[in-house]
C-alpha atoms as one frame of an Amber mdcrd trajectory, in Angstrom:
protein
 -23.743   6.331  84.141 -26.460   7.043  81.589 -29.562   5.163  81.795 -30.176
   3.648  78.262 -33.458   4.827  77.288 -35.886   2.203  76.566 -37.932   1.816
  73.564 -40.847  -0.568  72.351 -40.677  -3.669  70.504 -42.463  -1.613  68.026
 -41.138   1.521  67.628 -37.422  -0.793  66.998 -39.006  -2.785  64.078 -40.068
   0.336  62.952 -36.768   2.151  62.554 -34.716  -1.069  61.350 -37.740  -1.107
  58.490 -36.672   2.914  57.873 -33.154   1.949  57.649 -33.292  -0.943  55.360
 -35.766   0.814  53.373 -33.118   3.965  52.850 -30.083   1.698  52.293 -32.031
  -0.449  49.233 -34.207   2.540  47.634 -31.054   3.806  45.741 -29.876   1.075
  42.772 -26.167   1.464  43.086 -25.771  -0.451  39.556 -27.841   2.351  37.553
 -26.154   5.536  36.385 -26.969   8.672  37.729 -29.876  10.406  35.909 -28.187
  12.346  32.038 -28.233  16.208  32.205 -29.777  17.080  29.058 -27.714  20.458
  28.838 -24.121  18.674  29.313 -25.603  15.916  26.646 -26.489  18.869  24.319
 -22.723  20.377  24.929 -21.272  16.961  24.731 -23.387  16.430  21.063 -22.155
  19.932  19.946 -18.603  19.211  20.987 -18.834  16.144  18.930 -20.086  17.050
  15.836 -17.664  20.146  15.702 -14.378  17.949  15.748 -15.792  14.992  14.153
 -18.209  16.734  11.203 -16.953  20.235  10.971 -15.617  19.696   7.581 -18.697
  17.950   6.134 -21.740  19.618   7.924 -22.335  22.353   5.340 -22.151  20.873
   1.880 -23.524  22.571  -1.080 -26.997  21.238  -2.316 -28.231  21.251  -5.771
 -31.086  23.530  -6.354 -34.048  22.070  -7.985 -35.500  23.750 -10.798 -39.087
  24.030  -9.815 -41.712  22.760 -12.853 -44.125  25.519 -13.802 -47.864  24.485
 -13.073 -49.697  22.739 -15.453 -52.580  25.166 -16.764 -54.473  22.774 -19.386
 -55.098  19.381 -20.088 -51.959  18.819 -22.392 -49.451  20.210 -19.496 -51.172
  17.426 -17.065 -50.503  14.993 -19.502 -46.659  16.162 -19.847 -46.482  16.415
 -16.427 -47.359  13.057 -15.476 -45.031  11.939 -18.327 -42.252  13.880 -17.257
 -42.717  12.257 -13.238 -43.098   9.283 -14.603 -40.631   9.111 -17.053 -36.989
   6.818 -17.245 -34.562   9.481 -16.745 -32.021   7.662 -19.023 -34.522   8.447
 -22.297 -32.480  11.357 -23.232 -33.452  13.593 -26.083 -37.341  12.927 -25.571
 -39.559  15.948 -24.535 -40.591  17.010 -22.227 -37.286  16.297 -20.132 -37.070
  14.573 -17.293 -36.322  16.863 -13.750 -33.302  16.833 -11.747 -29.657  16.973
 -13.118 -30.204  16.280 -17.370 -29.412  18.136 -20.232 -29.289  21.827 -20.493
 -31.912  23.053 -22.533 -30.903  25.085 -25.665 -32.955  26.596 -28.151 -31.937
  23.678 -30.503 -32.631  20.839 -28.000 -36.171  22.256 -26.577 -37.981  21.385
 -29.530 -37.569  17.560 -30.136 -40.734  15.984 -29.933 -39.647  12.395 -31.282
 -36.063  12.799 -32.428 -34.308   9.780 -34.214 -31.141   7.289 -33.316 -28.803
  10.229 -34.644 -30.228  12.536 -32.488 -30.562  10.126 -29.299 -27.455   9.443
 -29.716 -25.918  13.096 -29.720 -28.525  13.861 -26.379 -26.809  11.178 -24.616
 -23.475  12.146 -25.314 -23.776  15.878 -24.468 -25.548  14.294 -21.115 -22.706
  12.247 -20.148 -20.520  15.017 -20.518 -22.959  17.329 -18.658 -23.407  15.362
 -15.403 -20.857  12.679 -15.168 -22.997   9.643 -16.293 -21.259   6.280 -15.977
 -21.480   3.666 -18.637 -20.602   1.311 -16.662 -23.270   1.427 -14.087 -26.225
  -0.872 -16.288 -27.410  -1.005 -20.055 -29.411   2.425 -20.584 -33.051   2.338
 -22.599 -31.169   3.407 -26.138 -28.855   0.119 -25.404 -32.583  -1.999 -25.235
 -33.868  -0.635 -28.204 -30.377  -0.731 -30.549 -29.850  -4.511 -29.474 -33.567
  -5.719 -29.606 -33.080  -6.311 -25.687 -32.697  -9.868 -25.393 -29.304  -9.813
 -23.098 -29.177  -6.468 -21.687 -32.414  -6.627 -19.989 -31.445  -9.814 -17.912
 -27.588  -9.178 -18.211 -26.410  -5.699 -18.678 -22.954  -4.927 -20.283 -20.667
  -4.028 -17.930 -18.551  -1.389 -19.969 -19.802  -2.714 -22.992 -19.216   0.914
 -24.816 -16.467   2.914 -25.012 -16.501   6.805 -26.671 -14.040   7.217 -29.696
 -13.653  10.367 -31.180 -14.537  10.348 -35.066 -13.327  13.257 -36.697 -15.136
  16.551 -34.830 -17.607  14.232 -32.749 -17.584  11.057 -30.794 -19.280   8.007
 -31.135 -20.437   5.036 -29.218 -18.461   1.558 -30.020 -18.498  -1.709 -28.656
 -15.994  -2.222 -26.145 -13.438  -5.594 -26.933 -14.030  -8.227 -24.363 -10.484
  -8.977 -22.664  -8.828 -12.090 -24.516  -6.200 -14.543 -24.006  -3.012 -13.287
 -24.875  -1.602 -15.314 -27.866   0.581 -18.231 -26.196   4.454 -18.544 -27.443
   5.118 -21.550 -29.983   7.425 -23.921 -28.415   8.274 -27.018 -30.288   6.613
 -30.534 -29.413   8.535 -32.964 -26.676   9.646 -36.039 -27.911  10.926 -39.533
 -26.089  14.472 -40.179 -27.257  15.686 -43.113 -24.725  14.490 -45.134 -21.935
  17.154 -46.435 -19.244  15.945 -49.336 -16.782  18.441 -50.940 -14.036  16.155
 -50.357 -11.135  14.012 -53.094  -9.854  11.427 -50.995  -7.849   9.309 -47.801
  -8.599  11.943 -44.808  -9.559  10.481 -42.442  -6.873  13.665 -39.304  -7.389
  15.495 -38.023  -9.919  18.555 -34.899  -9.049  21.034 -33.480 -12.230  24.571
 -32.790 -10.750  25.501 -28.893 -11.751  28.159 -29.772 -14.296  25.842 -31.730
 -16.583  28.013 -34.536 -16.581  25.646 -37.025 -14.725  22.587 -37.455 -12.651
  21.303 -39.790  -9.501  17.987 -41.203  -9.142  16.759 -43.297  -6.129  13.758
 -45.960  -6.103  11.859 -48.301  -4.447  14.936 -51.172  -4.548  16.202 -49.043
  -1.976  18.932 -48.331  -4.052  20.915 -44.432  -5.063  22.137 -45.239  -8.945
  24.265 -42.489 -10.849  23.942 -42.828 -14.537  25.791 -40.765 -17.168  23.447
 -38.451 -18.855  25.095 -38.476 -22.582  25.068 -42.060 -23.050  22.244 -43.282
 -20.436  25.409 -46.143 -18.947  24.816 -46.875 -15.057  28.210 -45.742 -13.268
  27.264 -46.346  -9.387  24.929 -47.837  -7.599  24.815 -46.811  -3.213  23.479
 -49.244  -0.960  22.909 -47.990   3.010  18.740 -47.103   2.998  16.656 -49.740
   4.241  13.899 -47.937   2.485  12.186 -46.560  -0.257  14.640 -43.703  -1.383
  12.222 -40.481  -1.784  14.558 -37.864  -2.147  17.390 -36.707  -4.002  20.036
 -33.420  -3.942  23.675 -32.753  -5.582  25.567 -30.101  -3.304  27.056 -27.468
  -6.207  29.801 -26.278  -3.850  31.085 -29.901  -2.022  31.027 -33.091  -3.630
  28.297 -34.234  -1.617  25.085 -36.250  -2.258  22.399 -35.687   0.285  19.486
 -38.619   0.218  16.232 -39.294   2.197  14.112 -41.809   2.571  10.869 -43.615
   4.274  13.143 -45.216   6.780  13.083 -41.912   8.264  17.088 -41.553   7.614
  18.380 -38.229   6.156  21.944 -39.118   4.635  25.559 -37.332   3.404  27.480
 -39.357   0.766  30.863 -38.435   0.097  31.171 -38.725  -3.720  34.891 -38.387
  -3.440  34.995 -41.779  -1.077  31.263 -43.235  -2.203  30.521 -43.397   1.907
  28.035 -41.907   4.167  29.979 -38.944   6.330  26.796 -37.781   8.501  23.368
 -38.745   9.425  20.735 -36.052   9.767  18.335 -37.771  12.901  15.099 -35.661
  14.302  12.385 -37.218  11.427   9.812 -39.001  13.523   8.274 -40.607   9.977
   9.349 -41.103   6.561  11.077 -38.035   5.204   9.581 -37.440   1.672  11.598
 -34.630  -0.122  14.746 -32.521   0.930  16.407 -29.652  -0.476  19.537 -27.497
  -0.419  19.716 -23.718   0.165  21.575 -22.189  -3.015  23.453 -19.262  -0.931
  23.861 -21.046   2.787  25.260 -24.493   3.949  21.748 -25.295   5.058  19.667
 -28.378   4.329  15.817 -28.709   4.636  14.141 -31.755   4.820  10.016 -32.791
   4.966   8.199 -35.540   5.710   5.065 -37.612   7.031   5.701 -36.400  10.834
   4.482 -32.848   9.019   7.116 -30.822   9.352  10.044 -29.282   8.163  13.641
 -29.705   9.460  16.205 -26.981   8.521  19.955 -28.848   9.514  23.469 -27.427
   9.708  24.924 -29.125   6.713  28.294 -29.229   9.114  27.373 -29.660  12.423
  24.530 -32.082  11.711  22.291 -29.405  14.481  18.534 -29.001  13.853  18.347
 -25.293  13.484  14.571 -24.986  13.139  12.251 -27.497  13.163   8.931 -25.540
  10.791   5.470 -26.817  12.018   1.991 -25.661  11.008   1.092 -27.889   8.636
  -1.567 -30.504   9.619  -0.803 -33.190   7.118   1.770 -34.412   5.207   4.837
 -32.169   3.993   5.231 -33.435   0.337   7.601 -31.315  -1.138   9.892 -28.558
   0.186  11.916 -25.764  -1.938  14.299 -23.298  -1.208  15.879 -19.820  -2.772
  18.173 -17.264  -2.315  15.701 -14.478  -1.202  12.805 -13.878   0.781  10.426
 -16.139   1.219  13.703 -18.682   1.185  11.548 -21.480   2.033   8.087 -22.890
   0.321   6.430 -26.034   1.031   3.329 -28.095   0.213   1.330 -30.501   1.994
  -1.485 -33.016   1.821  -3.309 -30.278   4.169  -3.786 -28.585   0.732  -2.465
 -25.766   1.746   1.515 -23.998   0.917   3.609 -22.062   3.231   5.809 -19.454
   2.486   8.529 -19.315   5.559  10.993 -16.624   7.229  14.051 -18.700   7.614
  15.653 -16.797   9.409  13.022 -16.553  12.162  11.462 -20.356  11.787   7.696
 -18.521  11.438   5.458 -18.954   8.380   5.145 -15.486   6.148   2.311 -16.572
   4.548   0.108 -19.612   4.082  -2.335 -19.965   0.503  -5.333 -21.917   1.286
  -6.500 -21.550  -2.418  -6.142 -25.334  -3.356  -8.846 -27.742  -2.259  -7.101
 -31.372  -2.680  -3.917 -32.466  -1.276  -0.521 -30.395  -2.927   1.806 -32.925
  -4.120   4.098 -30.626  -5.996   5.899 -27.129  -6.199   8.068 -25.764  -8.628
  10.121 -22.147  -8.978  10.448 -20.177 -12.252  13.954 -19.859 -12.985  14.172
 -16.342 -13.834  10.856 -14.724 -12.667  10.198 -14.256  -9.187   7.049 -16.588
  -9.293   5.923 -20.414  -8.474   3.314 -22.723  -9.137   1.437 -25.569  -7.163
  -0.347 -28.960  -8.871  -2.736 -30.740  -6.847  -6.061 -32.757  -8.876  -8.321
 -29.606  -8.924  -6.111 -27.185 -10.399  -2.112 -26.027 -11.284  -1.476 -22.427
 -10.260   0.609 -19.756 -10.464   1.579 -17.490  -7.454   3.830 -14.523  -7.345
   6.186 -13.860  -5.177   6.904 -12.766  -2.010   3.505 -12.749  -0.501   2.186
 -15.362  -2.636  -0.527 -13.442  -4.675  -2.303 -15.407  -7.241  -1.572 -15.242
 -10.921  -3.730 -17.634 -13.084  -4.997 -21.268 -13.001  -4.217 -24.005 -15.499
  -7.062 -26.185 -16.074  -7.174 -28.989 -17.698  -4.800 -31.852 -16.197  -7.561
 -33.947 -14.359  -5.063 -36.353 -12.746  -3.014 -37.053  -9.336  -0.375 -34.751
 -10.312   2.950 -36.207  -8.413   5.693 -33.826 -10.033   6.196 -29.987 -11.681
   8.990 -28.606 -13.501   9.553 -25.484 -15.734  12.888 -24.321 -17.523  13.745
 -20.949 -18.320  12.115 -21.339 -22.054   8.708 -20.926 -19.919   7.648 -24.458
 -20.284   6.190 -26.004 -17.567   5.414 -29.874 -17.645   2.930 -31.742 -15.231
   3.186 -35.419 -14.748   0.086 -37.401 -13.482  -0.301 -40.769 -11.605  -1.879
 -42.336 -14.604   1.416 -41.373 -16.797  -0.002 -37.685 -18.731   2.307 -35.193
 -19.114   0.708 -32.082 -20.266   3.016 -29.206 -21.095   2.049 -25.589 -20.779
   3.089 -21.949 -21.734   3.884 -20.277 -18.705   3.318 -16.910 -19.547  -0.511
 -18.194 -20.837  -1.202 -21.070 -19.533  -1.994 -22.633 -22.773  -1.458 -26.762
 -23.209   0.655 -27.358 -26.114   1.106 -30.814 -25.559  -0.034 -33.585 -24.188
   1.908 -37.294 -23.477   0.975 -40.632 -22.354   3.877 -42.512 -20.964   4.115
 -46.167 -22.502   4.710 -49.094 -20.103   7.707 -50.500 -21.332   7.250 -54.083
 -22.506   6.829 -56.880 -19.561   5.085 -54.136 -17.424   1.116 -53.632 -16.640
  -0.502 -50.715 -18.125  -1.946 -49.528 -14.687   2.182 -48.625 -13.772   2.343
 -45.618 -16.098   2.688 -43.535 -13.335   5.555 -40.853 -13.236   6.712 -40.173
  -9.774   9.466 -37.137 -10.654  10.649 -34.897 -13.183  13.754 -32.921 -13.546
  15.252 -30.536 -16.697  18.927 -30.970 -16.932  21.043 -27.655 -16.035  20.617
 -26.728 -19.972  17.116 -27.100 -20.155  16.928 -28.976 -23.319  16.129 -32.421
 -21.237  13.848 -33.707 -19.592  14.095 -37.245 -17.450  10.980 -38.320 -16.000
  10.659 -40.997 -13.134   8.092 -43.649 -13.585   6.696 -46.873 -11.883   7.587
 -48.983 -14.525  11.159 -48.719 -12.943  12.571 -47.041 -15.595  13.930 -43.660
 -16.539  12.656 -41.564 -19.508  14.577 -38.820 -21.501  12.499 -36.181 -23.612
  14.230 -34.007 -25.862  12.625 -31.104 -28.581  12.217 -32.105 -31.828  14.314
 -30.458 -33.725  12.183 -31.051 -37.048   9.460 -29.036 -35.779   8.722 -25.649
 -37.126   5.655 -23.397 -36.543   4.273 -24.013 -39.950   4.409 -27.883 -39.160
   2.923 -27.848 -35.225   1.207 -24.487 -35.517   0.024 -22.922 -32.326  -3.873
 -24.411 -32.235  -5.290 -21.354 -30.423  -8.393 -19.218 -30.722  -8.944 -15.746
 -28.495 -11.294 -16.944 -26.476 -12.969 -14.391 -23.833 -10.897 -14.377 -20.830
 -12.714 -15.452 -17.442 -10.135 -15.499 -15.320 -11.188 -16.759 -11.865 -10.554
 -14.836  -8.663  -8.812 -17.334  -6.067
């Protein structure tokens, strides 16, 4: 057996110190030192497949000045380095890219507006200049400079030809397009029976009658020639708050605050099915025009889609972080829009119970929708604006200004009038292709009421268009119909082309 050779305290310490010292001189988290030649291959790589195609572009010779020999050619030449390049037609000319010298054009010393004019032209064409880009010098000195030089025309010239030359003309500011006349609303009856605020208002498809629900917690169905009450429904134990006629059953589909969703049978005047899921009061409810599908919103902030048959929740929409106040439904995609008190509206894929799109553009709480019935567009109310959207991914159209109220209902007819209805009882009617206010209407109280309940709740055009029934708090019903006086020469269009600013969002 080997002896174990024997060392000093000393010479131990020693060698642990070496070994530490080799194990901790090397930084394991550093990189290993770059090889400038593979970084120089690596660079050349590089810019060969990234900037093969742009490294050699052609560069523009500049012409070099002659030097100046006297007095006089130091004085041009600090004139001509000095000088804005967009005083064309002034001599000597200014370096880089300008107007081709001629034996006609070398010789202006001073040359007048006719002649300025011509330089310029010929200068544009030579090199590309944009108009649009700021208000040259010649602008400043033909219009005294009082607005360019703080706020230059932004394609404020256009070139016209005029005869064997072109000239410079003002460019026409873009204008309101001249709204269509429609003739002035009128109120032709008012129908009370209700003893609480008239809060919904739905037209059955043949014409024949309509059904409006209130705050007496009572469903009335009133014929809509003569105005006469025909049936009144008992069963909520709530403010009714919506309304819908089925076009292919003879059903009548309510909702209410009492957080019931309800089938009547119109055939037997009973409730057939109860719609249960709402965890508030359900505010508005609509039927899909293609499907047996019924969609129902509410305070809980969501949207129910139900079975119309089976009574089954199908999809129950969230993302909304307030109220749901109104939901509407079509045939194609997006079959579902809705608007909330979260002031924003939501465009939805049915079929996959997702939101498509959502349009944050309003800043106060969305009370109201409403479709066009024969373009493929929509607009919202809320107090800071009405607009207009197109469909399907909700791209904004215009904004109607002007109806500074709570506005609580929308409706448009396929004559492209759309009405707004306030809180305070204005109804302001617009052109939709415009956005022009024809008309506006205060709602009178009728007699025994307080002036603070003109307040219209709903709206609806019957299935021709031609009326209009409003729902107000002073528990009555109101029918508008056109005057059929009216003529363009007698309620002419009061318009003026004012300069279109059309806002962005």
């Amino acid at each position: 057996m080997e002896e174990v050779q024997k060392h000093s305290v000393h010479t131990l310490v020693f060698r642990s110190l070496k070994r530490t010292h080799d194990m901790f001189i090397s930084d394991q988290a550093n990189a290993p030192a770059q090889d400038e030649e593979s970084m120089k291959l690596k660079i050349a790589c590089k810019l060969r497949d990234e900037y093969d195609s742009v490294r050699h572009m052609p560069v523009e010779k500049e012409t070099r000045r002659p030097e100046p020999t006297g007095p006089y050619d130091e004085q041009n030449s600090w004139q001509a380095t000095h000088q804005d390049p967009s005083i064309m037609g002034t001599h000597p000319y200014p370096s880089g890219p300008g107007v081709v010298l001629t034996s006609d054009t070398a010789v202006y010393a001073n040359p007048s507006a006719t002649g300025r004019n011509k330089m310029r032209i010929l200068h544009e064409a030579q090199s590309g200049y944009d108009d649009n880009v700021a208000a040259g010098v010649t602008d400043i000195q033909q219009n005294a400079g009082i607005p360019e030089r703080y706020a230059p025309p932004a394609g404020s010239k256009a070139l016209v030809p005029v005869g064997q030359q072109q000239a410079l003309v003002p460019r026409k500011a873009p204008t309101m397009p001249k709204p269509d006349w429609h003739p002035p609303w009128k109120l032709y009856r008012v129908i009370s029976g209700h003893l609480g605020w008239v809060r919904c208002i739905a037209i059955e498809p043949g014409n024949q009658w309509f059904a409006t629900g209130a705050g007496d917690r009572m469903i009335k169905i009133w014929d809509l020639a003569t105005g006469t009450l025909k049936l009144s429904l008992t069963g909520h134990i709530s403010t009714v708050r919506g309304l819908a006629v089925s076009p292919r059953q003879p059903y009548l589909f309510s909702c209410g605050e009492d957080k019931q969703v309800k089938c009547w049978d119109l055939e037997y005047n009973k409730v057939i099915r109860h719609y249960h899921g709402h965890l508030s009061a359900c505010h508005d409810l609509a039927l899909h025009p293609t499907i047996d599908v019924l969609l129902t919103c509410g305070r809980d902030a969501t949207t129910r889609v139900w079975d119309m048959r089976t009574k089954a929740c199908i999809h129950t929409l969230t993302g909304h972080t307030n109220t749901v106040a109104q939901v509407k439904c079509q045939a194609v995609d997006p079959q579902v829009i809705t608007a909330s008190h979260d002031c924003t509206v939501r465009l939805w894929d049915l079929a996959a119970g997702k939101t498509r799109a959502t349009l944050t553009n309003h800043k106060k709480s969305i009370r109201t929708i409403t479709l066009h019935p024969k373009q493929y567009t929509f607009a919202s109310a809320s107090p800071d604006n009405i607009k207009q959207w197109k469909f399907p991914d909700g791209n904004f159209i215009q904004n109607l200004s002007g109806h500074n109220a709570i506005i609580n209902s929308l409706v448009v007819n396929s004559d492209n009038v759309l009405i707004s209805a306030g809180d305070n009882g204005t109804m302001y009617f617009w052109d939709w292709r415009t956005g022009y206010n024809f008309q506006r209407i205060q709602a009178a109280a009728q007699p025994g009421s307080l002036d603070s309940e003109c307040g219209i709740f709903a709206m609806a055009f019957d299935q021709s268009g031609s009326r209009l029934l409003t729902a107000e708090a002073d528990k009555t019903i109101k029918i508008y119909k056109e005057d059929e006086t009216a003529t363009e020469e007698s309620h002419p269009v009061n318009w003026r082309p004012d300069i279109l600013r059309k806002r962005r969002y």
